[in-house]
C-alpha positions in Angstrom: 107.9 103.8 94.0 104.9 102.2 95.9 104.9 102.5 99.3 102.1 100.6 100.6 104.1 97.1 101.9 107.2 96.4 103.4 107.9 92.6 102.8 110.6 90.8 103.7 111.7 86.9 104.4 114.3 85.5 106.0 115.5 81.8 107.1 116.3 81.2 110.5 118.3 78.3 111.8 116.1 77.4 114.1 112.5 75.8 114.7 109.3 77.9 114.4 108.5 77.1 118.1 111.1 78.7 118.7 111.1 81.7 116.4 107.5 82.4 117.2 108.1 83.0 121.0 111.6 84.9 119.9 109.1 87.3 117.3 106.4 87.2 119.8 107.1 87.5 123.6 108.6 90.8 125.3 111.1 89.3 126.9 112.7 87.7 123.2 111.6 90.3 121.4 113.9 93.6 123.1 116.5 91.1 122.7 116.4 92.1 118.9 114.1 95.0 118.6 112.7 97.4 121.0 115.3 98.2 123.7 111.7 97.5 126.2 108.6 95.8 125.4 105.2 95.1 127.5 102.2 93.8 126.7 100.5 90.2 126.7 100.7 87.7 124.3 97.2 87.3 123.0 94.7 88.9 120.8 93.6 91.8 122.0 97.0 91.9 124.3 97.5 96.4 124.4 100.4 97.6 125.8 103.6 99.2 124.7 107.8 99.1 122.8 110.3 101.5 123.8 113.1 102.8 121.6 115.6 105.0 123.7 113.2 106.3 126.1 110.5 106.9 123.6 107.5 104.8 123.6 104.8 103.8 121.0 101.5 101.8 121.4 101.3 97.9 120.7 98.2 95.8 120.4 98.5 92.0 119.4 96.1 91.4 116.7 96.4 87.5 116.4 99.5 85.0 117.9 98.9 81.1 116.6 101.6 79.3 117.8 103.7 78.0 115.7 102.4 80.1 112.9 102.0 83.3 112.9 102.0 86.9 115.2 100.5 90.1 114.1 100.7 93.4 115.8 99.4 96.8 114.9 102.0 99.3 116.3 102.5 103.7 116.4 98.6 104.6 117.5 97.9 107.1 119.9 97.2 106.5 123.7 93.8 106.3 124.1 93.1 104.7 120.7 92.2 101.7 120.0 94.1 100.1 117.1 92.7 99.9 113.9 93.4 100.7 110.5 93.7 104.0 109.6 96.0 104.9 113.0 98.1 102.4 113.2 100.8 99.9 110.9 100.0 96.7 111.1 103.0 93.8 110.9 102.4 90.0 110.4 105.1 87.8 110.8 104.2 84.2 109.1 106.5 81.2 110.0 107.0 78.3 108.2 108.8 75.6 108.5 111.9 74.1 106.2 114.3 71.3 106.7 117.2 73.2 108.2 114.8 75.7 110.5 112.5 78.3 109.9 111.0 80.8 106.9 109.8 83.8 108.3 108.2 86.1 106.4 107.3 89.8 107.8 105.3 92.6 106.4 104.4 95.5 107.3 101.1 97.8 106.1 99.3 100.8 106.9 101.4 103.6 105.4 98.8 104.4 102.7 95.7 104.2 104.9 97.3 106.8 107.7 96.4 109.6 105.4 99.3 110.9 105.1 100.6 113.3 102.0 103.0 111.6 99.9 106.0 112.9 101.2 104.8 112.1 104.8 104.6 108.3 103.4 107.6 108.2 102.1 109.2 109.2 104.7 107.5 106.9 106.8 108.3 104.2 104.4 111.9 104.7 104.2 112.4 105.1 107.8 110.8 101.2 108.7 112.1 99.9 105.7 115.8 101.2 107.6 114.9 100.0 110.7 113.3 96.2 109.9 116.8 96.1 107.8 118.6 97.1 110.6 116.4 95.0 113.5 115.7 91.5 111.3 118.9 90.5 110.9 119.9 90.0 114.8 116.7 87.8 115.1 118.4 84.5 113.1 121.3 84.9 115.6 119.4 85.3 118.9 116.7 82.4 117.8 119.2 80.3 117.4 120.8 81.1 120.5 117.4 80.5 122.3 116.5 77.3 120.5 120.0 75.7 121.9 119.4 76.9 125.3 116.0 75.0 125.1 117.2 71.7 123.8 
């Protein structure tokens, strides 16, 4: 099996206004993912998730409203994200007539340089989590997109 991309697309009942500040701001995003999430919304934006008291390191690579929001995510304090230390996740929003197609992937397993074992590992343990954490997003979007009606 090829570990290199996780890929997956979903459609969300809702606009991509409104999905792209629900994938993109802290305050949407531990909604559905991270149970705490603090950095700015820009390029360049560093900062930080938290997962039960744990925390990992997340910079904002690029956010174009309505269209798309990358992060690279996992590098060590003190680094600056790149690849090679980090995963890097782009989620690209389109819209459709009944809402929103989001498609998310996720890279940098390959280039960590990892054995084989440690990348599938690492593999299967995201691949669990984004199928565990993506499907509360339609749910909450929607939720947030009748609130701001």
């Amino acid at each position: 099996m090829e570990h290199g991309t996780l890929d997956r697309e979903i459609h969300i009942d809702a606009s991509p206004d409104v999905v792209f500040d629900v994938v993109s701001s802290p305050e949407h995003l531990r909604e559905w993912w991270p149970d705490e999430a603090e950095y700015p919304v820009e390029p360049g934006g560093d900062g930080r998730i938290g997962f039960g008291g744990s925390w990992v390191r997340f910079t904002v690579v690029d956010a174009v409203p309505p269209k798309l929001f990358s992060f690279r995510w996992t590098h060590e304090a003190g680094e600056t994200a790149a690849p090679g230390n980090s995963f890097l996740v782009v989620f690209e929003l389109e819209p459709t007539a009944g809402g929103t197609r989001l498609r998310m992937t996720e890279t940098g397993f390959r280039e960590r340089g990892w054995d084989e074992a440690k990348i599938a590992a690492e593999y299967a343990d995201h691949a669990s989590g984004w199928d565990h954490f993506l499907p509360r997003l339609p749910g909450y979007a929607v939720k947030v997109g009748a609130t701001t009606r």
